[in-house]
Each structure stands twice: as structure tokens, then as C-alpha cells.
ChimeraX commands (.cxc) that place a marker at each C-alpha (Angstrom):
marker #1 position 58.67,7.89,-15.34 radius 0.5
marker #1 position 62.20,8.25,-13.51 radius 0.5
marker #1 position 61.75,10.47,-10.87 radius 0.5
marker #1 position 64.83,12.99,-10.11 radius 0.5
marker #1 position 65.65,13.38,-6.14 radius 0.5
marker #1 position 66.77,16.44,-4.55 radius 0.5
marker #1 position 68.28,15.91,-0.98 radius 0.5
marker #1 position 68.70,18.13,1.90 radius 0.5
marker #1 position 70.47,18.19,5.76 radius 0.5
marker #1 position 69.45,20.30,8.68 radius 0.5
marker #1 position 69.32,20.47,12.03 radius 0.5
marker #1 position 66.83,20.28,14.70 radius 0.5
marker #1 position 66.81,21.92,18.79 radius 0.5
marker #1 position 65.61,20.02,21.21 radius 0.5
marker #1 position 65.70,20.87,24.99 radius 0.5
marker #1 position 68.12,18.05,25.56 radius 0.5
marker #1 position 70.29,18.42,22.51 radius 0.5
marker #1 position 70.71,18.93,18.30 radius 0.5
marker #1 position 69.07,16.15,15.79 radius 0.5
marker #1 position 70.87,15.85,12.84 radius 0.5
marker #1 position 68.41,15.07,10.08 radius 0.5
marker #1 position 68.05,14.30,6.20 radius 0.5
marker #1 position 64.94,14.91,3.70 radius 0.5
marker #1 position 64.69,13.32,0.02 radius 0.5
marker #1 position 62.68,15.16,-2.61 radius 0.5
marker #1 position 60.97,13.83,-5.57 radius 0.5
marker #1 position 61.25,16.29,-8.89 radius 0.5
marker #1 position 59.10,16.57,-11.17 radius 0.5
marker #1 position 55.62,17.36,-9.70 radius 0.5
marker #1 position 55.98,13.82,-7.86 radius 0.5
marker #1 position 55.80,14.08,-4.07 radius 0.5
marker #1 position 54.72,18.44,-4.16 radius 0.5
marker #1 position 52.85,17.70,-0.60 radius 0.5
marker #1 position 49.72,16.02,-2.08 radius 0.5
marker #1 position 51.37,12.83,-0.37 radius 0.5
marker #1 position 52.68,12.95,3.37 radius 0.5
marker #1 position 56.01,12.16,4.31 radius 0.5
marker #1 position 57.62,8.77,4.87 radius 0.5
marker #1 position 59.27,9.36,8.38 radius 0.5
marker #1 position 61.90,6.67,9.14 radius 0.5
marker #1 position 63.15,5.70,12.65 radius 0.5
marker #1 position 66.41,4.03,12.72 radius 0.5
marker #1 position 67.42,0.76,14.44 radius 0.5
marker #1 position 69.50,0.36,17.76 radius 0.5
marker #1 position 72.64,0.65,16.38 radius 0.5
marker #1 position 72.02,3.01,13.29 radius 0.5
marker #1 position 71.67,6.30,11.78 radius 0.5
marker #1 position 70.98,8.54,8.63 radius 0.5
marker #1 position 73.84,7.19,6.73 radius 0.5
marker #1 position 73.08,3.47,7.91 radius 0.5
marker #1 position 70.22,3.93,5.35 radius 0.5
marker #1 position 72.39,3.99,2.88 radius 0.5
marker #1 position 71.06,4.56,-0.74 radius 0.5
marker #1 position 67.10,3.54,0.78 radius 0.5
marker #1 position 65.35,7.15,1.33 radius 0.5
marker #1 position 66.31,8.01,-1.75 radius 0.5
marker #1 position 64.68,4.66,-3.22 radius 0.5
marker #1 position 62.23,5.00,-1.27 radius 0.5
marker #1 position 61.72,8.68,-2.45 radius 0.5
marker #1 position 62.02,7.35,-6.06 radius 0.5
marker #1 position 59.64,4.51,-5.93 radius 0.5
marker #1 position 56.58,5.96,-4.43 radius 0.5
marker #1 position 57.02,9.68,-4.65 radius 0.5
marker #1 position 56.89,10.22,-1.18 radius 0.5
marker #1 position 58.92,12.82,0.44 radius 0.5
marker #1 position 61.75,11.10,3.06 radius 0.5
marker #1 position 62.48,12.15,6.15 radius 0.5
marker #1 position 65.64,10.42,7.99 radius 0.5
marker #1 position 66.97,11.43,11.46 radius 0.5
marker #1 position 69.44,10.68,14.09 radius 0.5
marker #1 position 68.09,9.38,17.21 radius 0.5
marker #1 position 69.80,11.66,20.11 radius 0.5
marker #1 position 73.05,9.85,20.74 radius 0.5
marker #1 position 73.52,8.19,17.40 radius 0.5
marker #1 position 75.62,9.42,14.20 radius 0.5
marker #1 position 75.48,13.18,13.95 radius 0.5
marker #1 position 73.36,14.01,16.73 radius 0.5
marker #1 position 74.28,15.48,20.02 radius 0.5
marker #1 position 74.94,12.82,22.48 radius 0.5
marker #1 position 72.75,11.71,24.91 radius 0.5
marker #1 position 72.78,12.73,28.56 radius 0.5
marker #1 position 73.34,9.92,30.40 radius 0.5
marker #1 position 71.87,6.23,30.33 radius 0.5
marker #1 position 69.18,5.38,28.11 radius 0.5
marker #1 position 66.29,4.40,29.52 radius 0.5
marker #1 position 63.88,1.78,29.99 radius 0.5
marker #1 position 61.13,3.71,28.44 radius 0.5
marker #1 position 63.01,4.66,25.69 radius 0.5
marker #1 position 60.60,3.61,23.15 radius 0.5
marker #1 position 57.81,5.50,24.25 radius 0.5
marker #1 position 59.97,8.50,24.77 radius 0.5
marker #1 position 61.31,8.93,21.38 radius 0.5
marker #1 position 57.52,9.29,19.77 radius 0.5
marker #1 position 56.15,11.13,22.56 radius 0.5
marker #1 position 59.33,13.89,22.60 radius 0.5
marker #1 position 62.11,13.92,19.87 radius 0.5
marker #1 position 59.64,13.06,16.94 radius 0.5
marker #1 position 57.32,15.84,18.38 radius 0.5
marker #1 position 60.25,18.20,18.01 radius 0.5
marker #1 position 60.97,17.22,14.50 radius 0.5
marker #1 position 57.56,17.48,13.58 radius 0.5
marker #1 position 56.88,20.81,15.00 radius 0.5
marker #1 position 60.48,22.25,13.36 radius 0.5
marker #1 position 59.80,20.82,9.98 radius 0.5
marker #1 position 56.04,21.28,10.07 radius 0.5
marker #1 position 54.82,18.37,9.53 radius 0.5
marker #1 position 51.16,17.55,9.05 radius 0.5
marker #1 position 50.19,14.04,8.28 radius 0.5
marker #1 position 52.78,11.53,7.80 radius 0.5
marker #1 position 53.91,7.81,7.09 radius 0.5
marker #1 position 55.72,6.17,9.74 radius 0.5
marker #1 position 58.64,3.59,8.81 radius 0.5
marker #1 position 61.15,2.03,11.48 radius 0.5
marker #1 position 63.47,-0.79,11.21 radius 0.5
marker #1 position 64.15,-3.26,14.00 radius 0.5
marker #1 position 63.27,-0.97,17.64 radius 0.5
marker #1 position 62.81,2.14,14.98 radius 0.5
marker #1 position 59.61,-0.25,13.99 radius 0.5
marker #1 position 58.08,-0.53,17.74 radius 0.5
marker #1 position 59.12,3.58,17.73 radius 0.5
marker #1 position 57.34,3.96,14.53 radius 0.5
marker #1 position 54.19,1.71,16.13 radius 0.5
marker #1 position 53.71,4.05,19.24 radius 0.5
marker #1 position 54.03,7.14,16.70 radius 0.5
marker #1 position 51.22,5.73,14.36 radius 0.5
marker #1 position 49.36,5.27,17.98 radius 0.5
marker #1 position 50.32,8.57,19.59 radius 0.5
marker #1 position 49.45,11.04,16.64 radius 0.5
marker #1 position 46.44,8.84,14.94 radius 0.5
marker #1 position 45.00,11.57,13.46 radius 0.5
marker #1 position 47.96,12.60,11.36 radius 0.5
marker #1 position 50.04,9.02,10.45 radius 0.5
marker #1 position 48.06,7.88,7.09 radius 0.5
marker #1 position 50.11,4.35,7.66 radius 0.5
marker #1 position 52.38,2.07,9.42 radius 0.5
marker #1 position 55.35,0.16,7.99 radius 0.5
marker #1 position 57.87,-1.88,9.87 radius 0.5
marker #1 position 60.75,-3.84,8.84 radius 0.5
marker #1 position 62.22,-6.37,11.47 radius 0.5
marker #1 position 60.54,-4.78,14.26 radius 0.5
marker #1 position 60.69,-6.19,17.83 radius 0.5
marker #1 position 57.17,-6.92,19.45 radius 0.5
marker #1 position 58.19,-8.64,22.81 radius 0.5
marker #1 position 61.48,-10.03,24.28 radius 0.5
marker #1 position 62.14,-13.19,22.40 radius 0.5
marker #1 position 64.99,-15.75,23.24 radius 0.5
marker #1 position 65.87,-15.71,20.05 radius 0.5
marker #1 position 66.14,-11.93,20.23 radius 0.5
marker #1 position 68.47,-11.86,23.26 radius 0.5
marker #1 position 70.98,-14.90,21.77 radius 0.5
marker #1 position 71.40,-12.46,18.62 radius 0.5
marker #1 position 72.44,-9.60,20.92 radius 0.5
marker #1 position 74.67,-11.74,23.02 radius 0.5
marker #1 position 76.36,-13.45,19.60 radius 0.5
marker #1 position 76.71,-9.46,18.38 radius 0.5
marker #1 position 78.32,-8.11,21.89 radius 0.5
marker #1 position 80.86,-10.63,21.32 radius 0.5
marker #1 position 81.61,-9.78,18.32 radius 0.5
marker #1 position 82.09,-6.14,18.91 radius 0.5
marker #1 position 84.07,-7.10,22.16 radius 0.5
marker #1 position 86.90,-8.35,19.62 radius 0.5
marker #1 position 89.50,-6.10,18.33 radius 0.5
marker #1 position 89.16,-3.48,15.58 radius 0.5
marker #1 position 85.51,-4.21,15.65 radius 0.5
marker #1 position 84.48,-1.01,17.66 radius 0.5
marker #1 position 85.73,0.60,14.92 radius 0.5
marker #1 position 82.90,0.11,12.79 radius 0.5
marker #1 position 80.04,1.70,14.99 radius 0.5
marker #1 position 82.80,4.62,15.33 radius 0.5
marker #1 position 82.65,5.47,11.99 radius 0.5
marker #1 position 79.19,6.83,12.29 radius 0.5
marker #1 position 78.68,7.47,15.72 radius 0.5
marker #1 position 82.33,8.86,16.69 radius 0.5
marker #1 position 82.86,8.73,20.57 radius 0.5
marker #1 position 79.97,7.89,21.23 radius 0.5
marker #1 position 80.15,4.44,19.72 radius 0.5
marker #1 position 80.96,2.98,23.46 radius 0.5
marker #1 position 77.30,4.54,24.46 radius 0.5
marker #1 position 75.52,3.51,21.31 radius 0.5
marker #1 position 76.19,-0.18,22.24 radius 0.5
marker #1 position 75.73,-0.51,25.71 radius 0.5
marker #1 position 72.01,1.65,25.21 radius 0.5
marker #1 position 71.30,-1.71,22.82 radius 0.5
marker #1 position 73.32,-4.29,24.56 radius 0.5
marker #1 position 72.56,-3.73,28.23 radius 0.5
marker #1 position 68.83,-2.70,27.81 radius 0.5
marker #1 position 67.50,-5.36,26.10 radius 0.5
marker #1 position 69.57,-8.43,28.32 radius 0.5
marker #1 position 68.43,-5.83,31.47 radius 0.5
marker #1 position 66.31,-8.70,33.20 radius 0.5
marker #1 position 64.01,-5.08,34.04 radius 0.5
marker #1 position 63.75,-5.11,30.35 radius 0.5
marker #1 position 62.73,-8.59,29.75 radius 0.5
marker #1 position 58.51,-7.97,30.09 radius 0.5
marker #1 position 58.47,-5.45,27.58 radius 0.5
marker #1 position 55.83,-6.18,24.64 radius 0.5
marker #1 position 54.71,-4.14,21.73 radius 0.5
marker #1 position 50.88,-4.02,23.00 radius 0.5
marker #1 position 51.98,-2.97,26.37 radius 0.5
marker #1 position 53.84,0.36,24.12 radius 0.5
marker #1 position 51.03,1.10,21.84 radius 0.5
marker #1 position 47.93,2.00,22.17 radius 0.5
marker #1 position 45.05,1.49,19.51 radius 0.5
marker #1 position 46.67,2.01,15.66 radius 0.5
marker #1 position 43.79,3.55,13.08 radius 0.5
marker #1 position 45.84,3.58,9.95 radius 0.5
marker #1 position 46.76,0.49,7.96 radius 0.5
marker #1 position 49.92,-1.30,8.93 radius 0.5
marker #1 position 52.17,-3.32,6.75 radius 0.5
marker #1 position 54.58,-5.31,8.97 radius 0.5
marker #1 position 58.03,-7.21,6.78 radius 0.5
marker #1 position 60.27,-9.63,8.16 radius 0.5
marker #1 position 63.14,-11.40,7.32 radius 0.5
marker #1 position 62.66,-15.39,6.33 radius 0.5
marker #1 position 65.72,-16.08,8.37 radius 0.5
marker #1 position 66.25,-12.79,10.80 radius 0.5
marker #1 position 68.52,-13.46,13.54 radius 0.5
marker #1 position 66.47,-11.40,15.99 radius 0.5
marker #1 position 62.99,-12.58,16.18 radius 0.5
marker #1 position 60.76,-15.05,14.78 radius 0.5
marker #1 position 57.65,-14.60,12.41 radius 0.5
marker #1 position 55.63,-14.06,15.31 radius 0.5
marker #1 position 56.86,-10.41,15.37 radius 0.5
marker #1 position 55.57,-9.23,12.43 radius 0.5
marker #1 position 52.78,-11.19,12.58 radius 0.5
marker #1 position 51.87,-9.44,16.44 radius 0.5
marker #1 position 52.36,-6.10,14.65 radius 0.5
marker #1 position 50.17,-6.69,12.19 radius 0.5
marker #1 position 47.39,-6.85,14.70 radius 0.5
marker #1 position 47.61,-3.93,16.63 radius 0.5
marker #1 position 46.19,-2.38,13.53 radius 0.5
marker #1 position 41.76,-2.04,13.92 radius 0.5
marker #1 position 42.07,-1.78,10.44 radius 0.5
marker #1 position 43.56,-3.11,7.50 radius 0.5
marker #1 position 46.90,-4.42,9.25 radius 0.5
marker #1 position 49.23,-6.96,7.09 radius 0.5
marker #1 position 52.85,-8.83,7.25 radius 0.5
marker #1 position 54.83,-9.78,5.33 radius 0.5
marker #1 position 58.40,-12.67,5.39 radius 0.5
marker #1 position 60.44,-12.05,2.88 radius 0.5
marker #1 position 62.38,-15.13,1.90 radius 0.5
marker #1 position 65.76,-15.52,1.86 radius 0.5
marker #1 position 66.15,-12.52,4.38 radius 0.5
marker #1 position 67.81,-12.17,7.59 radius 0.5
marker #1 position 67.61,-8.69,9.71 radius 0.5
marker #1 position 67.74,-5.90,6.81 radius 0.5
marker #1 position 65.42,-6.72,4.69 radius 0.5
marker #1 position 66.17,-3.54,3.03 radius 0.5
marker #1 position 69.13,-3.94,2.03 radius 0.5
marker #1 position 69.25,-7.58,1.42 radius 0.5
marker #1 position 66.56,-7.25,-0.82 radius 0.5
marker #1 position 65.64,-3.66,-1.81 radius 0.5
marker #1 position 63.55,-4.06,-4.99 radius 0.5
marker #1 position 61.33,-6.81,-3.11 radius 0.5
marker #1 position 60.63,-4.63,-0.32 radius 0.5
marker #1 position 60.42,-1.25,-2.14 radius 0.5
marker #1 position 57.58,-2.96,-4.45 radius 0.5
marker #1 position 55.79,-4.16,-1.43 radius 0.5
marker #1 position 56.18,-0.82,0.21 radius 0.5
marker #1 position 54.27,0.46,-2.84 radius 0.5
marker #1 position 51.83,-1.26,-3.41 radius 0.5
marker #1 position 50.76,-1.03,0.28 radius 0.5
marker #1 position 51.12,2.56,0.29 radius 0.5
marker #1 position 49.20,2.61,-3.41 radius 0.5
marker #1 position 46.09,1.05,-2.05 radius 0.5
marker #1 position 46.01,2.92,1.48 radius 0.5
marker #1 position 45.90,5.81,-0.29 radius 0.5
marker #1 position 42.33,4.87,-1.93 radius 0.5
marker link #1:1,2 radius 0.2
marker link #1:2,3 radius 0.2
marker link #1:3,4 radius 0.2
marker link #1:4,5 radius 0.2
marker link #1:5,6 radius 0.2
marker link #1:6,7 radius 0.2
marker link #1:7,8 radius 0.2
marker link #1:8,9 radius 0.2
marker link #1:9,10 radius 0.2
marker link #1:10,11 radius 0.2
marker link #1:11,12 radius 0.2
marker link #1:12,13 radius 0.2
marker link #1:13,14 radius 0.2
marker link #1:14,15 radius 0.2
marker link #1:15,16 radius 0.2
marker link #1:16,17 radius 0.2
marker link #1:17,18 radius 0.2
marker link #1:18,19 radius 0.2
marker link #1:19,20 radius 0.2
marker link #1:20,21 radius 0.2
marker link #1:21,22 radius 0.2
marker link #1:22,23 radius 0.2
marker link #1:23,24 radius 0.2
marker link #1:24,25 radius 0.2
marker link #1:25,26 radius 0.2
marker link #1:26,27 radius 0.2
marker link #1:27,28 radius 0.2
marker link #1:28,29 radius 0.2
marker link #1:29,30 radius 0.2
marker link #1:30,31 radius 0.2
marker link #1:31,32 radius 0.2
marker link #1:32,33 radius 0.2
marker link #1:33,34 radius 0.2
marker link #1:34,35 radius 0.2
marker link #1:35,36 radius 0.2
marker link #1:36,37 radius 0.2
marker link #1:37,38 radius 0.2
marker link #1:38,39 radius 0.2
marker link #1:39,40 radius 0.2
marker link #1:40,41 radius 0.2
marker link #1:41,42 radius 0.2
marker link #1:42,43 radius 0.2
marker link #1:43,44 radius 0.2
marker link #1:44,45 radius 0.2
marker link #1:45,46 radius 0.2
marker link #1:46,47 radius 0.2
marker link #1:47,48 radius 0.2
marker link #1:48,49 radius 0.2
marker link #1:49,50 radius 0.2
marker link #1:50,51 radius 0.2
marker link #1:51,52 radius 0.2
marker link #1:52,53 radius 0.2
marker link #1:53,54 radius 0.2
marker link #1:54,55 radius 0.2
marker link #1:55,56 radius 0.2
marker link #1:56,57 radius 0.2
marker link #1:57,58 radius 0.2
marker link #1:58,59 radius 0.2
marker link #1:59,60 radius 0.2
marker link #1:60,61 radius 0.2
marker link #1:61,62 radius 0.2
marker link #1:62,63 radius 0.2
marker link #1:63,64 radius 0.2
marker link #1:64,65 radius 0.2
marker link #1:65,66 radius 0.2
marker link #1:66,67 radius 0.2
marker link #1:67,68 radius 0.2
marker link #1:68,69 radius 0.2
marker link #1:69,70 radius 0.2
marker link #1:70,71 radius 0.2
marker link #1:71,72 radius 0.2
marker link #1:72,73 radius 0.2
marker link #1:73,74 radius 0.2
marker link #1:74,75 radius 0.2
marker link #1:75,76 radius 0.2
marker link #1:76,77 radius 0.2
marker link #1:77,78 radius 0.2
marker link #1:78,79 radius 0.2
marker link #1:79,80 radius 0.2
marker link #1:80,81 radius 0.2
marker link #1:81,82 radius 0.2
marker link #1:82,83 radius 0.2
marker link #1:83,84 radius 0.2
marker link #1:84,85 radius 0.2
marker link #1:85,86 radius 0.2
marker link #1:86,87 radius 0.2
marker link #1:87,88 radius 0.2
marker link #1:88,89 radius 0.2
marker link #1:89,90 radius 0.2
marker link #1:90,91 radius 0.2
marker link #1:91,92 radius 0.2
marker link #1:92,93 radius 0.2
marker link #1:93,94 radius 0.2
marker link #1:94,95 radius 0.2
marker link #1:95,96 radius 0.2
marker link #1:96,97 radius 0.2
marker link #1:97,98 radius 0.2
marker link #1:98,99 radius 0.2
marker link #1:99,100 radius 0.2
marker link #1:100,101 radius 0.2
marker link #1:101,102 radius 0.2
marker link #1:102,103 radius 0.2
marker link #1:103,104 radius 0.2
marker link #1:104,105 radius 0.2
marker link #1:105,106 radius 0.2
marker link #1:106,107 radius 0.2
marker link #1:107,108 radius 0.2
marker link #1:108,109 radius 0.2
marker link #1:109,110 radius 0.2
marker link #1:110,111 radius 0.2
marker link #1:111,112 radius 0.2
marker link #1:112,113 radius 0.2
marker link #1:113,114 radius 0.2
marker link #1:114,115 radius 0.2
marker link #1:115,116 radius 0.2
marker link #1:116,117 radius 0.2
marker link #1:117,118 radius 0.2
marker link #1:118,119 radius 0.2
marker link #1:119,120 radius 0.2
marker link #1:120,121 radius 0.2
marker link #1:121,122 radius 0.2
marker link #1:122,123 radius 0.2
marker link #1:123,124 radius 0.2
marker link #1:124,125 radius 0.2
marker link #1:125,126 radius 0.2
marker link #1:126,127 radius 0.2
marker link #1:127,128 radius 0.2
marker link #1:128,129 radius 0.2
marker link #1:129,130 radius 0.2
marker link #1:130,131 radius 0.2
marker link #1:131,132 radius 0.2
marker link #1:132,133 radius 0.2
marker link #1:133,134 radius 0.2
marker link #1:134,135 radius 0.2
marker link #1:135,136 radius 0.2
marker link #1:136,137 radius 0.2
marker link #1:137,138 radius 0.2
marker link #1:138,139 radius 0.2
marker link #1:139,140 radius 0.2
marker link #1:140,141 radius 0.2
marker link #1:141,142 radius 0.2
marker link #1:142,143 radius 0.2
marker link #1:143,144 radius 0.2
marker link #1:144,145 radius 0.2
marker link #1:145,146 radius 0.2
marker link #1:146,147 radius 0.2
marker link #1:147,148 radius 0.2
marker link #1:148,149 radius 0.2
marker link #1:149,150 radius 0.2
marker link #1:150,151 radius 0.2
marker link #1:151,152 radius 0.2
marker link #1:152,153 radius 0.2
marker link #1:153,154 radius 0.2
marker link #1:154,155 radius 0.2
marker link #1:155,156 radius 0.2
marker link #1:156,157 radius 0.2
marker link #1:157,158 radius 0.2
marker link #1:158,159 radius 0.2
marker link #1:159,160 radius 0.2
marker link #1:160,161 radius 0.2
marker link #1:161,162 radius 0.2
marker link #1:162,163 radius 0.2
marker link #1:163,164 radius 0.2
marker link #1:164,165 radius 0.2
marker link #1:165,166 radius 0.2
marker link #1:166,167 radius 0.2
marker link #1:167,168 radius 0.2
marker link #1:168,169 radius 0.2
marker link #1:169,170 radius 0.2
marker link #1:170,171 radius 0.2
marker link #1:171,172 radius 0.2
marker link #1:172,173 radius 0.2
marker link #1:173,174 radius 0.2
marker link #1:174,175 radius 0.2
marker link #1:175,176 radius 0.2
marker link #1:176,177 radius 0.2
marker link #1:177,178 radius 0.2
marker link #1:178,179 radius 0.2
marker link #1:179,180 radius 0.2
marker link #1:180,181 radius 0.2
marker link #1:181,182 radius 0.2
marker link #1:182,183 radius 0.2
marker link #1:183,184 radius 0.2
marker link #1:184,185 radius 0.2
marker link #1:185,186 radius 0.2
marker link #1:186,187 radius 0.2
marker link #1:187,188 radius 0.2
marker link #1:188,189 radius 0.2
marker link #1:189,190 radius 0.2
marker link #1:190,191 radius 0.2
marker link #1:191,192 radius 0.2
marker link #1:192,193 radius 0.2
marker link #1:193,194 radius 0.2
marker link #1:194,195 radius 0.2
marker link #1:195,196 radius 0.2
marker link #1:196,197 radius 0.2
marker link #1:197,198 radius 0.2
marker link #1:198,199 radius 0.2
marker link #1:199,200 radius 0.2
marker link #1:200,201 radius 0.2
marker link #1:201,202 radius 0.2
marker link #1:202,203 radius 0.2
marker link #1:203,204 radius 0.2
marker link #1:204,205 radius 0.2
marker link #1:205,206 radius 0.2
marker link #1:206,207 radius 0.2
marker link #1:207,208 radius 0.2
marker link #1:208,209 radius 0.2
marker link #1:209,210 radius 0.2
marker link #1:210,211 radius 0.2
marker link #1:211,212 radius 0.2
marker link #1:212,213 radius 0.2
marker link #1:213,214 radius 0.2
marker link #1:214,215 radius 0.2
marker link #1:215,216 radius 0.2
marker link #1:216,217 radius 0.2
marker link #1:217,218 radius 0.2
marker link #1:218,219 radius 0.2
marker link #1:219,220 radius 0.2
marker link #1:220,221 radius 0.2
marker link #1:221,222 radius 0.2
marker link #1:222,223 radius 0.2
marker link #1:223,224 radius 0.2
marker link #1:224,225 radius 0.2
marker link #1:225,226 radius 0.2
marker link #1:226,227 radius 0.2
marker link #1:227,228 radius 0.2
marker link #1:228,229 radius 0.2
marker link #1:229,230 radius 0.2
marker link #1:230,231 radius 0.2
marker link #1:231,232 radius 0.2
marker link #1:232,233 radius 0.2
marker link #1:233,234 radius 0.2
marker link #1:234,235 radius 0.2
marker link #1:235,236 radius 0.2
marker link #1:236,237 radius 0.2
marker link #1:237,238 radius 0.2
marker link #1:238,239 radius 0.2
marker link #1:239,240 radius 0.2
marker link #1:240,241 radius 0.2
marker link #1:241,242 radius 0.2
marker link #1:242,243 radius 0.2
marker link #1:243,244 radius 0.2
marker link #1:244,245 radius 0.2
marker link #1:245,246 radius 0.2
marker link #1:246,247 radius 0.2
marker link #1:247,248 radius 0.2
marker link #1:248,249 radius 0.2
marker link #1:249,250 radius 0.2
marker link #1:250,251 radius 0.2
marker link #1:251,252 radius 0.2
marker link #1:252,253 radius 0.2
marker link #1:253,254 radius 0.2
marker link #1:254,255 radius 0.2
marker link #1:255,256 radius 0.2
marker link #1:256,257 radius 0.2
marker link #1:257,258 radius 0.2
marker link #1:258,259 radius 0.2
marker link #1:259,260 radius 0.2
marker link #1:260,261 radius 0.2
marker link #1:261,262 radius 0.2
marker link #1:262,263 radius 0.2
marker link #1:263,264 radius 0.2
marker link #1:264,265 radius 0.2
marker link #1:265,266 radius 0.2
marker link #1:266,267 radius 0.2
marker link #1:267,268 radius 0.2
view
């Protein structure tokens, strides 16, 4: 059955500044609250619109309501007050998601995060087990890798030439300067360099699907596969071939059908 999807934008107060945010409807009976809501976290240097055409895939392939939102400091939302730091990670599950989820009401959920958005997504699952139903990560981060690091380096010197600012300020306005330097300069911090997923997250109930890219510029296959075991339950990866970092986008109809069927036989 195709599925119509309805979409919606709000906003969301927080003590420290507005969330912009986005939520993806499926018509038709599909997706009326029987299911919980796929929440997706964002990755270090992207937004709501950076999603693209996804939620609404995503919306249309499993019937699950979307939820996108901007990270304070990132495209629409307010920017953020000062440096970002070190504890970043924690921070955004333990306060701004707990302000979206009180303003929109949300009960039990599905958490989804690319790249960092997937180690934000992990302590989430962790932090509020008793209302995330499942875990999915694409390209997440689980420790500090060299490889990791060499891809950030390679992409500040890219955005270091000219013109090429331009592209974060297309979605981030003025405060595409700040949205860099919060990726950039935290993760080559040297007071950055110990950080590990299990050292963020605690124990993770639900079931956990972790994807990778075959070739992602930012982290081996032992990401996904460390993810995959912070789960006590049924916790999975998966490397998508011919993939680098976005997964998503690179190769929507692979991962959407994976997403599904995960989220299909958690659901039993």
C-alpha cells in the first residue's frame, strides 16, 4: 500500500534557547500512535534539512511517525551559548531530548542517529530504557579512532579553502564558523581523545541495529560492531557495501529495507 505523508514544523523552549524541529506523518491509518516514534539525532555537521528526502522515507517505509530536530546551534535552532563541550554527548540525551520529549509528549520511542547523532541516540536508548522500544545507528562513532581523526583533519582542510564555508552556511547561517570548530576542535582536542561509547552509555535493554558504511571515511567496522554489543539483548550490525559515511543517502532503499525489517521483528 503507498502510504501518503503529512509533514509538520514547530518549535521547541528550552532554558538555553529555541529547537527548531520537523515531524512526518503516515496517512491512512498507518503510524495513528499504535507504533512509537522514530526520533533522529543529526550528525556533527547537520540538521533537519541535511536529512533530506529520509524522514519522509523513513515515514513511508515502516509507518512510523518521524521526528527530526536541530541540535542547539545547528540549522534553525538558536545558537549555542558559548563552546561546546566535552560532554556534549551525554548532555544532548540527558537535556535537549528531554525537552523535546516533554513538549511533544512523547511516550515510547525509536531512537535513530547518524555519525555522533548515533552515540547521542545510544545514551538516549540507555538513559530512558523504559520508553526507547529500539536502537538504530548509522555511522556512529564508538571510540576515537585514527582513522576517525585523519577524516576530520582531510575535511578541515577542505572547508579552510575558499567558497567552501559557504556550504555549511547555507543551513546553519552565521553560525556555520561555530558549527565547525564544535566538530573540528573537539574531536582532535587531545582532552577528547579517551572518549569511548561504553564509557557514554550505560546498559541498553532494547534491540539495537548498528549500519556502517563498507568504505566510511570515519571509522572502521569495529564501530558498529562495538555498538552492537552494548545491547543485553538482541543487538546487530550491519556494513553496507559499497558505502562510505551516509549510508542513507548513498544507498537509501538498502538501508530503509534493513531498517524494516529490524524494526518488523522487534516489534514481535
Amino acid at each position: 500500500m503507498h502510504l501518503s505523508v503529512s509533514t509538520e514544523t514547530l518549535w521547541i523552549d528550552t532554558p538555553h534557547g529555541r529547537l527548531f524541529a520537523s515531524r512526518w506523518f503516515a496517512q491512512e491509518g498507518v503510524g495513528n500512535g499504535a507504533k512509537p516514534p522514530i526520533v533522529l539525532f543529526h550528525d556533527s555537521l547537520g540538521c533537519v534539512a541535511l536529512w533530506r528526502d529520509f524522514p519522509e522515507q523513513l515515514c513511508r517505509a515502516t509507518g512510523h511517525e518521524v521526528i527530526a530536530y536541530d541540535r542547539l546551534g545547528f540549522g534553525q535552532s538558536d545558537a549555542y551559548p558559548g563552546t561546546l563541550p566535552l560532554h556534549f554527548i551525554r548532555d544532548e540525551a540527558a537535556g535537549f531530548f528531554g525537552h523535546l520529549k516533554a513538549a511533544l509528549g512523547i511516550e515510547d520511542f525509536i531512537a535513530f542517529g547518524h555519525s555522533v547523532g548515533g552515540a547521542m541516540a545510544a545514551v538516549c536508548a540507555s538513559l530512558y530504557g523504559q520508553h526507547c522500544s529500539a536502537l538504530i545507528t548509522v555511522s556512529a562513532q564508538a571510540f576515537v579512532e585514527d582513522r576517525t581523526l585523519e577524516g576530520i583533519r582531510v575535511a578541515k582542510e577542505q572547508f579552510a579553502q575558499p567558497g567552501q564555508m559557504g556550504r555549511l552556511e547555507k543551513y546553519h547561517g552565521a553560525k556555520a564558523p561555530w558549527v565547525l570548530a564544535a566538530w573540528t576542535e573537539t574531536w582532535l582536542s587531545p582532552a577528547f581523545s579517551d572518549w569511548t561509547i561504553e564509557n557514554t552509555v550505560e546498559t541498553i535493554n532494547c534491540p539495537s541495529l548498528a549500519i556502517h558504511g563498507q568504505y566510511d571515511e570515519y571509522g572502521s567496522d569495529l564501530h558498529p560492531k562495538r555498538i552492537a554489543r552494548l545491547s543485553t539483548g538482541t543487538g546487530e550490525y550491519l556494513i553496507v557495501d559499497d558505502c562510505h559515511h551516509v549510508p542513507h543517502r548513498e544507498a537509501p532503499d538498502r538501508v530503509l529495507a534493513a531498517v524494516s525489517e529490524f524494526l518488523g521483528a522487534a516489534a514481535r
